[in-house]
Backbone as CSV, one residue per row, in Angstrom:
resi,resn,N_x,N_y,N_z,CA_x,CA_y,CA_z,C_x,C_y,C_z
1,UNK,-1.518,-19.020,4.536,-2.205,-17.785,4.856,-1.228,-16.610,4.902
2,UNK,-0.133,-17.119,5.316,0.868,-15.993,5.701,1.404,-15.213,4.167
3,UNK,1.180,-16.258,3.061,1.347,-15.579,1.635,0.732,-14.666,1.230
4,UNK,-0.603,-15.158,1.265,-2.172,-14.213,1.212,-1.863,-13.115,1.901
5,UNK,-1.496,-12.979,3.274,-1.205,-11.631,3.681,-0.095,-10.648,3.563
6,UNK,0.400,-11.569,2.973,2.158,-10.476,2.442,2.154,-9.915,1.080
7,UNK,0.742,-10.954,0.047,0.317,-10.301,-1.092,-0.169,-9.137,-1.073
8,UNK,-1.031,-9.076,-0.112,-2.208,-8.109,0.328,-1.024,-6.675,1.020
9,UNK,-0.260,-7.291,1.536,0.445,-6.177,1.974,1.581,-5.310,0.878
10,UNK,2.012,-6.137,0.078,2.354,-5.745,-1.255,1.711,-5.219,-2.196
11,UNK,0.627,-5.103,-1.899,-0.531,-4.303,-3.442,-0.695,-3.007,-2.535
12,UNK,-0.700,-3.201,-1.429,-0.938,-1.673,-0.448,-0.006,-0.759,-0.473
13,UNK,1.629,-1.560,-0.397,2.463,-0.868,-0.932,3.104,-0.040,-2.091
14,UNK,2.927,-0.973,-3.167,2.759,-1.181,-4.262,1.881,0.626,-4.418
15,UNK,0.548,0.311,-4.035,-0.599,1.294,-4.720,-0.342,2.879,-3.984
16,UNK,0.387,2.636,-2.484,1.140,3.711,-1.565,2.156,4.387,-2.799
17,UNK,3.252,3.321,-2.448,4.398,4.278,-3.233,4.271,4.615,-4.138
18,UNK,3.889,3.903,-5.418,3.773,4.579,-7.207,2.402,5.849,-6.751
19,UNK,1.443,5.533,-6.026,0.460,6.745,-5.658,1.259,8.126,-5.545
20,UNK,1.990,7.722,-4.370,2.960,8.975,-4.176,4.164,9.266,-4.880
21,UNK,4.903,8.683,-6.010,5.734,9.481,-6.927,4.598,9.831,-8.015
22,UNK,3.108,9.450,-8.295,2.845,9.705,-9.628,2.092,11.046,-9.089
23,UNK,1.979,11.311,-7.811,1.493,12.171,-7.078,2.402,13.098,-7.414
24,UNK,3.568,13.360,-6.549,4.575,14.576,-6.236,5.134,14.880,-7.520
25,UNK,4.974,13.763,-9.143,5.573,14.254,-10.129,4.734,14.442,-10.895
26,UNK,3.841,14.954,-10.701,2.655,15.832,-11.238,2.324,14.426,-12.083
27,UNK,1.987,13.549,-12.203,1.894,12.121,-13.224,0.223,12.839,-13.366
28,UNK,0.441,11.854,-14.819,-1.124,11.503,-15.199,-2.365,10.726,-14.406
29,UNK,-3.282,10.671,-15.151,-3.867,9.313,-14.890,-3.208,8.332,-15.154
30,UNK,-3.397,7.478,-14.144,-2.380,5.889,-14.266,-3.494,4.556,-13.472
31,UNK,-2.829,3.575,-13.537,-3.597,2.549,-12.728,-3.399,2.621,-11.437
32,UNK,-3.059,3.689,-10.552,-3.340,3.806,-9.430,-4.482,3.958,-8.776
33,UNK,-5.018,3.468,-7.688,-6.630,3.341,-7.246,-6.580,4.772,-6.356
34,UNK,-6.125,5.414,-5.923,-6.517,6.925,-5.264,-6.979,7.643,-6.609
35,UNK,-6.520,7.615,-7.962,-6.888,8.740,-9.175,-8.217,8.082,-9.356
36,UNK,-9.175,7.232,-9.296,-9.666,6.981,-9.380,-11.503,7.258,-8.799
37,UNK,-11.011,7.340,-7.638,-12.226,7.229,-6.476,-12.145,9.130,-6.356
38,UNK,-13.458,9.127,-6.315,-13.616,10.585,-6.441,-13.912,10.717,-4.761
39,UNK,-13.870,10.256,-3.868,-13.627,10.827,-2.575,-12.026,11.040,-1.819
40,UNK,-11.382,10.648,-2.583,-9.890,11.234,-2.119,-9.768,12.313,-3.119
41,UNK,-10.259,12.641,-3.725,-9.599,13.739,-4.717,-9.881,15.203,-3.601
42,UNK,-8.431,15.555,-3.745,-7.576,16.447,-3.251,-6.714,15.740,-1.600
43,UNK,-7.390,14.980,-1.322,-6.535,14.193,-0.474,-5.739,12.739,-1.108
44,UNK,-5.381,13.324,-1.952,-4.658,12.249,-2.757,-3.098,11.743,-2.040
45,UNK,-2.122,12.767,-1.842,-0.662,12.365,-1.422,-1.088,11.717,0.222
46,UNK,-2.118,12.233,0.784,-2.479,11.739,2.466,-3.030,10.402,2.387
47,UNK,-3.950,9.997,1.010,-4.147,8.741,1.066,-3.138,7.727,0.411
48,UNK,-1.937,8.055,-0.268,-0.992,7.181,-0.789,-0.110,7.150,0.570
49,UNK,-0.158,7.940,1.324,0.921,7.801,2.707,-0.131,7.075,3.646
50,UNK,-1.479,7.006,3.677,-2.261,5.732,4.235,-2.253,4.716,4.107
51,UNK,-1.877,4.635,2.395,-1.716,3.004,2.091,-0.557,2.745,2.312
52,UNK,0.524,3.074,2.810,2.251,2.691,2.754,2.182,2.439,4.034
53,UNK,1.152,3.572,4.990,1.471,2.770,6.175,0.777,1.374,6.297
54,UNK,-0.531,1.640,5.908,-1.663,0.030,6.425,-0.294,-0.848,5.427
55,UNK,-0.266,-1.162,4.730,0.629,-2.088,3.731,1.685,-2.428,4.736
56,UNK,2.573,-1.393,5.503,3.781,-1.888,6.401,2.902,-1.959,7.662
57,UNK,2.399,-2.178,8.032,1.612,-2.465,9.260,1.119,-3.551,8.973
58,UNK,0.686,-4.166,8.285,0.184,-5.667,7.453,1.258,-6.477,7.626
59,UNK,2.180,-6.024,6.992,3.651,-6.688,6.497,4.617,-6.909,7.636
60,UNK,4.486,-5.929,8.617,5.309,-6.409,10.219,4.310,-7.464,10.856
61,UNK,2.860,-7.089,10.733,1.968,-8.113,11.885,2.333,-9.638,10.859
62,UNK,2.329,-9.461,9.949,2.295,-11.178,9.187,3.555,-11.539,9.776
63,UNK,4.806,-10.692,9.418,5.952,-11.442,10.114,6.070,-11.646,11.361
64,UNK,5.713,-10.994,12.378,5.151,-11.238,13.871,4.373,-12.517,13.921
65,UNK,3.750,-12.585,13.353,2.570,-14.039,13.510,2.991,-14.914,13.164
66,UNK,4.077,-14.852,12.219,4.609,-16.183,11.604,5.102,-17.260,12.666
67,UNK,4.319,-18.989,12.341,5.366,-19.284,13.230,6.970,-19.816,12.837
68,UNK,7.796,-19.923,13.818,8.848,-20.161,13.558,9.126,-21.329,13.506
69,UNK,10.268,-21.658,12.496,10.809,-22.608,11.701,11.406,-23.460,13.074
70,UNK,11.150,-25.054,13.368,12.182,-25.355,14.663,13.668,-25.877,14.043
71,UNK,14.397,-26.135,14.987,15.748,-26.482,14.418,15.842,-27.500,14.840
């Protein structure tokens, strides 16, 4: 499970950061999911800094939950 959620937290990231350089460098259309959905349009750079956070907020709670390895 703990994979499943570090995937999930990697596509959030993933769709955060390239959102926000294809954002700030004036980019095209691309396969980013904010250019897409016509209810972020003009809140586009606020929703790529939404997904970077939920994505690292995913990505600390999975490693928090993990259990630990015994010795």
């Amino acid at each position: 499970m703990k994979e499943i959620i570090s995937g999930i937290s990697l596509l959030f990231l993933i769709q955060g950061v390239g959102g926000l350089i294809n954002h700030l460098t004036d980019g095209g259309k691309s396969w980013f999911l904010v250019n897409y959905m016509d209810v972020f349009q003009g809140w586009e750079i606020g929703m790529d800094i939404l997904l970077i956070v939920i994505g690292g907020i995913i990505g600390l709670l999975s490693m928090k939950n993990s259990p630990r390895s015994a010795k």
